[in-house]
LUMNU-274485 format. One record per residue (C-alpha): residue in three letters; x, y, z. Coordinates in steps of 0.5 Angstrom, whole numbers, plus 500, padded with zeros to 3 digits. Layout:
BEGIN
ALAXYZ...
END
This chain:
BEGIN
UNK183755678UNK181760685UNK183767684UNK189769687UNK189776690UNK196779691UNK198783696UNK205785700UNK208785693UNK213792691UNK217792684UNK224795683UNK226798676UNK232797672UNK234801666UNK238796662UNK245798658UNK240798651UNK235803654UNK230799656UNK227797663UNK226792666UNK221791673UNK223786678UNK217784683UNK220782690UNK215779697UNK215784702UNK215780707UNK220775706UNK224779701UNK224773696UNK224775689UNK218773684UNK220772677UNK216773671UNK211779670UNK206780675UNK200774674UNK203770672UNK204763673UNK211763675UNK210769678UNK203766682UNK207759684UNK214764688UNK208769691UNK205763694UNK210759696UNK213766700UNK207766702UNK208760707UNK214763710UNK215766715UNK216774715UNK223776716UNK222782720UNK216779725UNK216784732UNK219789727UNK216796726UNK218793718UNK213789721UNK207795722UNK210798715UNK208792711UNK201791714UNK199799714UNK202799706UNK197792705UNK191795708UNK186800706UNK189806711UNK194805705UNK190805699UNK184810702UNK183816705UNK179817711UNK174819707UNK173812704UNK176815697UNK181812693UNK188816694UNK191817688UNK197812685UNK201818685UNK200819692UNK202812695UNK208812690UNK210817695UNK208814700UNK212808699UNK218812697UNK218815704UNK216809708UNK221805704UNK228809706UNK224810714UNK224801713UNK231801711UNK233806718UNK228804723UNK225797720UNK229794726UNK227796732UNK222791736UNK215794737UNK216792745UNK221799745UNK216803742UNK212803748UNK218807752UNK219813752UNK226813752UNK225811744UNK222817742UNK229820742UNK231814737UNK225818732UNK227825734UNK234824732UNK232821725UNK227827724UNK233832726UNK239829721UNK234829715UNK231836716UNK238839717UNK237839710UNK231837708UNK225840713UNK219839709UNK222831707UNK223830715UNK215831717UNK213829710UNK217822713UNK215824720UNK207825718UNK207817714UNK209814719UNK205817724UNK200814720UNK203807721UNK203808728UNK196810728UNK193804725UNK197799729UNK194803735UNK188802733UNK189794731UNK191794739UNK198792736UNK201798740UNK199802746UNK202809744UNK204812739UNK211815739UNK210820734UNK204823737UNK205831737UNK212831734UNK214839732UNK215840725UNK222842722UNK219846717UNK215853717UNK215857711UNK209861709UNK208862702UNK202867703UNK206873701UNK209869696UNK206872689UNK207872682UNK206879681UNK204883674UNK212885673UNK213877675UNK208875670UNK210880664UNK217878665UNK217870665UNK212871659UNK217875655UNK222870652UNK218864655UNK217858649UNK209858647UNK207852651UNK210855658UNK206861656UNK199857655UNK201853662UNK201860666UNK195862661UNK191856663UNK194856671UNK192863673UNK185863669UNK183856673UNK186856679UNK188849679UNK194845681UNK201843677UNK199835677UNK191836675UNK193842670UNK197837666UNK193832666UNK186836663UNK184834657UNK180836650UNK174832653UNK174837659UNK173843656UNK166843653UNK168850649UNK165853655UNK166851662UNK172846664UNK170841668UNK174835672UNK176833678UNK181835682UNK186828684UNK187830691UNK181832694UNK176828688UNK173834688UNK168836681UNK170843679UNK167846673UNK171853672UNK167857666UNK173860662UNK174866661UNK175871655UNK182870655UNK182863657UNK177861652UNK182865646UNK187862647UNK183855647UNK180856641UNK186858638UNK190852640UNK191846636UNK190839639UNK195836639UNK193830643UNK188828649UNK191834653UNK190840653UNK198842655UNK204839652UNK210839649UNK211843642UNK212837639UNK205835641UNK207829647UNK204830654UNK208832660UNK207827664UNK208819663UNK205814668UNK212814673UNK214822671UNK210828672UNK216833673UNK218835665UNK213841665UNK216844671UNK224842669UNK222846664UNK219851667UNK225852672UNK231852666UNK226859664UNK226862669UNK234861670UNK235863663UNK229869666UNK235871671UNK230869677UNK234865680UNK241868682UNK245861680UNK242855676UNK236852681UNK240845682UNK245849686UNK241852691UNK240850698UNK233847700UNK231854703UNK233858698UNK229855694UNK224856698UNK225864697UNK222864690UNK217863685UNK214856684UNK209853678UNK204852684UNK205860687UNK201860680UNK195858685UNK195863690UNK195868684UNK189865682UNK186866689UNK189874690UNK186875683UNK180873684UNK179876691UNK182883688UNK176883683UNK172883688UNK170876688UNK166872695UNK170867699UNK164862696UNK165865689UNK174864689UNK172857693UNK168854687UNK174857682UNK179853686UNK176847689UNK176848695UNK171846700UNK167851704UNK169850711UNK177851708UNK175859707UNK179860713UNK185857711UNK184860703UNK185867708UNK191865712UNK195861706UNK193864700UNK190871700UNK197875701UNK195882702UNK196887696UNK195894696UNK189892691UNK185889695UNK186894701UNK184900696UNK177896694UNK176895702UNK176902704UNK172904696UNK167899698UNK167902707UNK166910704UNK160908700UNK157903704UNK150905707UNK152902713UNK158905714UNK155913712UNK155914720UNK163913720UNK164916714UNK161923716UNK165922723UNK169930723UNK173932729UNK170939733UNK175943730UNK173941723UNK167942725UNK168949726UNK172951720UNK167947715UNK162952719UNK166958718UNK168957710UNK160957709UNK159963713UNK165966709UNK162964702UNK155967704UNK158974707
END
């Protein structure tokens, strides 16, 4: 039998009264339903058969979402690497709830610019509430539309240079020493041995709760950052590898549950960060429970992933390089600038250690000799008065 590559496929999920779940496979592009699981031979012969229908939303910017979510601009990155499953599943979460609003609207019209208020209304409604998710929506789609530009199906982007609705720096925002001995204080053990791990390593949510046992070799942990690919070893340090060496291995992963199950399943990895949330309420860092605070309100306080930026002010305060916080992080050389500018929050500490390091430096002896004339003169007389 020939092999049958499938694509333009999407499961939905139903959780069904017994607890269990079920998934159903629809056709993206007729809409048909497609029974049995994904390869079999029912499944094969009503994938087969959608395949000869014609596409219910031909001409449609439903369309163009179809054809970006079958190709490679969906599954990889400019760079030519796969991009993670966690990655596209946000992508078809955002591009799915865009297809449902503005799935309709025949490709001709994008090629007004009288259209470009239908796209700016649709940005402004969600970003009254939700500016991150309304560019987040914004930037896929812009994507979309990149791809069927280069694929002649359309002569402009509408999206091009679209502004932004959200404009938080989080630079400034730290978990200073105070932060930390206050959360460590009443914090359950694996909550402790997570901020442990993240203010030592430097490393993102979703790649810390995914280290395993395997990539510690009882001297340097190594892996491999899931957003950027990139192959990070970090050397643990004293503190780091005490904690370590102390943990029991309770399973593959490095971080879990007291009970001994990783934080994270194939579909959730917001475990580890609901219950980091639920203890910094009980810590009183939130003025009311987290749920209840608007989105810019949440923006004011600490995240998991402030723990990041932390690492990178650490650093730099004990008077690490660039290249030498880069090679912590993961960050490549030529993002030195944007570690400055997004990471670094400047501290007293780091400010102290500059101004040591100017008074002692040889290039800088001129400076430090600097005096004004009056000085000059009064230094001159308390000599001439301790000889006299």
């Amino acid at each position: 039998m020939a092999k049958v590559t499938i694509k333009g496929v999407f499961p939905t999920y139903k959780t069904l009264a017994d607890g269990s779940r079920r998934t159903y496979w629809y056709h993206r592009a007729t809409g048909a339903r497609l029974p049995g699981e994904k390869g079999s031979p029912e499944f094969l012969a009503a994938y087969l058969e959608a395949e000869k229908s014609p596409a219910r939303d031909t001409g449609t910017v439903a369309a163009l979402i179809r054809e970006y979510t079958t190709g490679r601009k969906f599954t990889h990155t400019k760079k030519g690497k796969p991009k993670s499953e966690a990655t596209k599943r946000e992508y078809l979460r955002m591009l799915t709830a865009i297809e449902a609003r503005l799935g309709t609207l025949p490709i001709k019209a994008l090629e007004s610019p009288r259209v470009n208020a239908v796209f700016i209304d649709y940005h402004e409604e969600i970003a009254f509430d939700r500016p991150r998710e309304a560019d987040n929506r914004m930037t896929v789609l812009c994507a979309v539309f990149n791809e069927a530009k280069r694929r002649g199906q359309i002569a402009r982007n509408p999206l091009d240079g679209f502004e932004r609705a959200y404009t938080g720096d989080r630079s400034e925002i730290i978990w200073t020493e105070a932060d930390i001995a206050r959360f460590m204080a009443g914090a359950p053990l694996p909550l402790q041995q997570a901020l442990i791990l993240a203010i030592h390593t430097g490393q993102r949510y979703g790649d810390l709760i995914r280290l395993r046992w395997s990539d510690f070799d009882g001297e340097v942990i190594r892996l491999v950052q899931s957003k950027t690919k990139a192959k990070v070893p970090v050397p643990a340090s004293a503190a780091l590898k005490r904690m370590l060496d102390a943990m029991p291995k309770q399973g593959p992963f490095i971080l879990t549950r007291a009970d001994g199950r990783p934080w994270h399943t194939e579909r959730n990895d917001k475990e580890l960060g609901k219950a980091w949330r639920r203890h910094m309420q009980a810590a009183g860092f939130y003025p009311k429970p987290f749920e209840d605070l608007s989105k810019e309100e949440k923006q004011g306080f600490l995240h998991f992933n402030d723990l990041r930026g932390t690492a990178v002010t650490l650093l730099t305060e004990a008077g690490c390089t660039i290249p030498q916080v880069c090679s912590i992080t993961g960050h490549t050389l030529e993002s030195a600038n944007r570690i400055l500018r997004h990471y670094l929050a400047s501290t007293e500490a780091i400010a102290k250690a500059a101004i040591l390091r100017f008074e002692n430096a040889p290039e800088t002896a001129f400076a430090n000799r600097l005096q004004t004339n009056a000085q000059a003169s009064a230094g001159t007389d308390r000599k001439t008065k301790g000889v006299q």
